[in-house]
N, CA, C and O of each residue as an XYZ file, in Angstrom:
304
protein
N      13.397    -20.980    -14.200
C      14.552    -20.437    -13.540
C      15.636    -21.495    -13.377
O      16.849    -21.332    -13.503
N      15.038    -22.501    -13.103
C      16.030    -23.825    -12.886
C      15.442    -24.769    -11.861
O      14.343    -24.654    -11.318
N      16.183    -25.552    -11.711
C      15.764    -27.166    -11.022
C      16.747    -27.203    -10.393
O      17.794    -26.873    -10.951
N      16.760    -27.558     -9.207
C      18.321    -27.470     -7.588
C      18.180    -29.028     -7.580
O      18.599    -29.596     -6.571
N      17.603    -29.844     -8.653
C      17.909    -31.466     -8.497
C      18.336    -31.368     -9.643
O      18.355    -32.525    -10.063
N      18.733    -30.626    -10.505
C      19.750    -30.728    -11.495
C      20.526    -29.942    -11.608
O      21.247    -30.103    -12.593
N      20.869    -28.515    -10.589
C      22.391    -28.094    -10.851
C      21.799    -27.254     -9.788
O      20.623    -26.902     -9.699
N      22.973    -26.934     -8.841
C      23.153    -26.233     -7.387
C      22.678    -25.115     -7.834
O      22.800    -24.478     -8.880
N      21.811    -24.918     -6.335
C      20.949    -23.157     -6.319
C      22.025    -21.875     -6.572
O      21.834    -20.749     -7.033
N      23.213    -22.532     -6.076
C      24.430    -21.294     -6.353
C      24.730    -21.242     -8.025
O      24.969    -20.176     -8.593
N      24.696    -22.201     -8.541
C      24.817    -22.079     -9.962
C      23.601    -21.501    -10.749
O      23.619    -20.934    -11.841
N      22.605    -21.762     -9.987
C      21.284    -21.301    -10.882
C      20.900    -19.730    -10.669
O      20.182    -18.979    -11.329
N      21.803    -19.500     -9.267
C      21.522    -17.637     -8.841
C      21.963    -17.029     -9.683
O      21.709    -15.877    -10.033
N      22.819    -17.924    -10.167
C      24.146    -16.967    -10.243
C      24.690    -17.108    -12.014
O      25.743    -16.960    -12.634
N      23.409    -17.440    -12.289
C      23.596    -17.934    -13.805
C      23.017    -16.139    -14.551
O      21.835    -15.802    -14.478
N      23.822    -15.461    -15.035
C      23.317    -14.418    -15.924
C      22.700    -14.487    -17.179
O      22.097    -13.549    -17.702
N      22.856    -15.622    -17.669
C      21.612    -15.699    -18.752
C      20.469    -15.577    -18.564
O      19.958    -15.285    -19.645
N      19.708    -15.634    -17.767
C      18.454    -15.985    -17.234
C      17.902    -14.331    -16.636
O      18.064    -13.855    -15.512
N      17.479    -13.951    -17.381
C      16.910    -12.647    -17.068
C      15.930    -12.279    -15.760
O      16.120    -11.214    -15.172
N      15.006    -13.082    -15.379
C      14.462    -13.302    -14.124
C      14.826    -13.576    -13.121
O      14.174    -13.270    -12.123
N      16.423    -14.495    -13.016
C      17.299    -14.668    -11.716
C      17.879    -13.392    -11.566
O      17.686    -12.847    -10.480
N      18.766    -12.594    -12.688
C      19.536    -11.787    -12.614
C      18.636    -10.150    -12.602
O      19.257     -9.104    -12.789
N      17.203    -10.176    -12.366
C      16.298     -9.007    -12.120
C      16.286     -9.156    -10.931
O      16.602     -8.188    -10.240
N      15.880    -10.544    -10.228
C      15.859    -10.807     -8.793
C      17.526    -10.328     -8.052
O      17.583     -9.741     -6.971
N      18.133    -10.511     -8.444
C      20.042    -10.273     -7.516
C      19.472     -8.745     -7.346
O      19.002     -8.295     -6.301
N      19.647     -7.841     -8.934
C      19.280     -6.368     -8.822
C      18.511     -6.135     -8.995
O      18.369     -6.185    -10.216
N      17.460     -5.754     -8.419
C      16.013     -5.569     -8.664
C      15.731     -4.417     -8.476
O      14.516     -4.298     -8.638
N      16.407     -3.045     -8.096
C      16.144     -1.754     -7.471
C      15.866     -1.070     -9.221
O      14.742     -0.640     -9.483
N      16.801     -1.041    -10.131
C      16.137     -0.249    -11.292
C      15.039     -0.522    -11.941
O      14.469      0.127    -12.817
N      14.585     -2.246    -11.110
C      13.652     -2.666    -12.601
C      12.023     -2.707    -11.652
O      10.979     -3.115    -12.160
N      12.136     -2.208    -10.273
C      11.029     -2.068     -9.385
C       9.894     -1.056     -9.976
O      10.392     -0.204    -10.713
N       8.835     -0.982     -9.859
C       8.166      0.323    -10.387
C       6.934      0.550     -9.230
O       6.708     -0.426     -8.515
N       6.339      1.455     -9.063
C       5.216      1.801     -8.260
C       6.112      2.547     -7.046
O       7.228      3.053     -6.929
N       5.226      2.362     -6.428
C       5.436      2.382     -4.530
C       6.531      1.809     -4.284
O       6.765      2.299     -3.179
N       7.455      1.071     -4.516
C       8.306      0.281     -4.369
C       9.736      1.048     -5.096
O      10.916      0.802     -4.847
N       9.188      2.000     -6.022
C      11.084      2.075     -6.904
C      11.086      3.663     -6.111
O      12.206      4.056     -5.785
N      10.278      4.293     -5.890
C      10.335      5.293     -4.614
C      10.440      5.698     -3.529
O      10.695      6.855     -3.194
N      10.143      4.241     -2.469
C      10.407      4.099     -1.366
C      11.605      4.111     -0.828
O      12.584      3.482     -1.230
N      11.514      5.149      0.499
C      12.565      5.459      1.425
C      13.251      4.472      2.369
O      14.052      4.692      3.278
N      12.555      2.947      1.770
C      12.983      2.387      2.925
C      13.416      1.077      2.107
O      13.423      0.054      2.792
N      13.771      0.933      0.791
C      13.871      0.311     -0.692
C      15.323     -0.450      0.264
O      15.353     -1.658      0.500
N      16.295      0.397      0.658
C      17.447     -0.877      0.836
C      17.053     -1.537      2.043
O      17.666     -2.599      2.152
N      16.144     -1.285      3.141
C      16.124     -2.071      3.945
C      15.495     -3.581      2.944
O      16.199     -4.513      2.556
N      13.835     -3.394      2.703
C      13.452     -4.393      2.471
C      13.399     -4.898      0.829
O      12.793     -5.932      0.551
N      14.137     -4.020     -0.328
C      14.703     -4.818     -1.258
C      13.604     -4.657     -2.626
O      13.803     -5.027     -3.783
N      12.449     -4.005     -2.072
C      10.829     -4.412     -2.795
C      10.264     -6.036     -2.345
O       9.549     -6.723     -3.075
N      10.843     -6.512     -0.773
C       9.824     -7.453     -0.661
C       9.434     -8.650     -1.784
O      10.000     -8.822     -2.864
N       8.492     -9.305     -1.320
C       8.216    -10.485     -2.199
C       7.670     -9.990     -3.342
O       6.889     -9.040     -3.385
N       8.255    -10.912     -4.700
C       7.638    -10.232     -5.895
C       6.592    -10.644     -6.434
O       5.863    -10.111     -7.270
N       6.498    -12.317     -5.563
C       5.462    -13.065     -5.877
C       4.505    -12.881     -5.746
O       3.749    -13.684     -6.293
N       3.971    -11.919     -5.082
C       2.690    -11.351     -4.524
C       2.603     -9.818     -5.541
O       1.689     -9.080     -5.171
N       3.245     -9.404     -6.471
C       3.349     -8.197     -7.286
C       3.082     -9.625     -8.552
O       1.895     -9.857     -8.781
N       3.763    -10.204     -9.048
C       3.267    -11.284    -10.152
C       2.130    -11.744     -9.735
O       1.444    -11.654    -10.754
N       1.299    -12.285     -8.722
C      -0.033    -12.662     -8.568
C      -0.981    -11.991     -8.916
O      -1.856    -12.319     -9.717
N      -0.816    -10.448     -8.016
C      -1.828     -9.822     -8.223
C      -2.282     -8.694     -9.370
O      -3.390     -8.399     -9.819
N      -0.653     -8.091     -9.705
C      -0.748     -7.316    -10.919
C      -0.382     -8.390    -12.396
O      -0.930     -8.331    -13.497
N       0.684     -9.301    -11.955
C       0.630    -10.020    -13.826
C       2.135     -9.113    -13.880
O       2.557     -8.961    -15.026
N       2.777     -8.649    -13.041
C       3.855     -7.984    -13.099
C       5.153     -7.818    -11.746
O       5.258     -6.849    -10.995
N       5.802     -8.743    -11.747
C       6.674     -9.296    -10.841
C       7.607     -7.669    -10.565
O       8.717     -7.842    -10.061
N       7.336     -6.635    -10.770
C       8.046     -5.708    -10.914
C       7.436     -4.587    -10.530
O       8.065     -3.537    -10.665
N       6.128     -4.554     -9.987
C       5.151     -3.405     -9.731
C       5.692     -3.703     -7.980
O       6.562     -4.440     -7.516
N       4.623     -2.659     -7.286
C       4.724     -2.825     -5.733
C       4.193     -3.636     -5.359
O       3.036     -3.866     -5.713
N       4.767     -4.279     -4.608
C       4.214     -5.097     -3.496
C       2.604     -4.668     -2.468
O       2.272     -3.778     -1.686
N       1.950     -5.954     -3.089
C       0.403     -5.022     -2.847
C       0.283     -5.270     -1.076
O      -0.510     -4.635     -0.380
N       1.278     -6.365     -0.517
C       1.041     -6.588      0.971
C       1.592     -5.444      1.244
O       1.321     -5.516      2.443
N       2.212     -4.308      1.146
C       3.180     -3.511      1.732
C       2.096     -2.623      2.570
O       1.189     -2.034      1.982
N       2.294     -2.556      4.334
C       1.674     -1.953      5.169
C       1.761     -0.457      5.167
O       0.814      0.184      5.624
N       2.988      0.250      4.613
C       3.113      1.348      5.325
C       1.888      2.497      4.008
O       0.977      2.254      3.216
N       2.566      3.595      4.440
C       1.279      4.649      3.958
C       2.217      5.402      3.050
O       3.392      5.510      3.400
N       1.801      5.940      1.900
C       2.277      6.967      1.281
C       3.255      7.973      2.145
O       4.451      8.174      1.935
N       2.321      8.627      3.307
C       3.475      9.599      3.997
C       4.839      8.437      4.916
O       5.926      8.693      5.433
N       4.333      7.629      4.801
C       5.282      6.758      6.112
C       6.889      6.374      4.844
O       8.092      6.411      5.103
N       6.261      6.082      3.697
C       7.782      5.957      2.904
C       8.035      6.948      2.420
O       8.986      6.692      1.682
N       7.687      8.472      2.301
C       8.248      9.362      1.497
C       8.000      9.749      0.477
O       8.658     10.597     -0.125
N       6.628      9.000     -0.063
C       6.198      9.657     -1.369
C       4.466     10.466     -1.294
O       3.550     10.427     -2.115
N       4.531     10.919     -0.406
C       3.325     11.707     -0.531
C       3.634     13.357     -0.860
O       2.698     14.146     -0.991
């Protein structure tokens, strides 16, 4: 993604080449599971993705910490 001891975190956010920074800014179309359905998607964004890359191998699935329940976000 980049190195912030070789060029400012604002330059590296904000760099659009980089397909993984610029999934992270918008991340709502490229979410999938529990997460691109949820009713509550603009509060918390899909949450950490790092924990969706750990456990699925896919920085883009749901968030497997996510507490609430099928009926509690709206997709049951």
């Amino acid at each position: 993604m980049g190195n912030v001891l070789e060029r400012p975190f604002g330059q590296i956010w904000t760099d659009e080449s980089n397909p993984i920074v610029s999934g992270l800014r918008d991340r709502k179309e490229l979410l999938k599971g529990r997460c691109a359905r949820c009713s509550y998607l603009d509060i918390c964004n899909g949450n950490l993705r790092a924990r969706a890359e750990a456990v699925f191998g896919d920085m883009w699935r749901e968030d497997p910490a996510c507490y609430l329940t099928d009926e509690e976000i709206g997709i049951s």
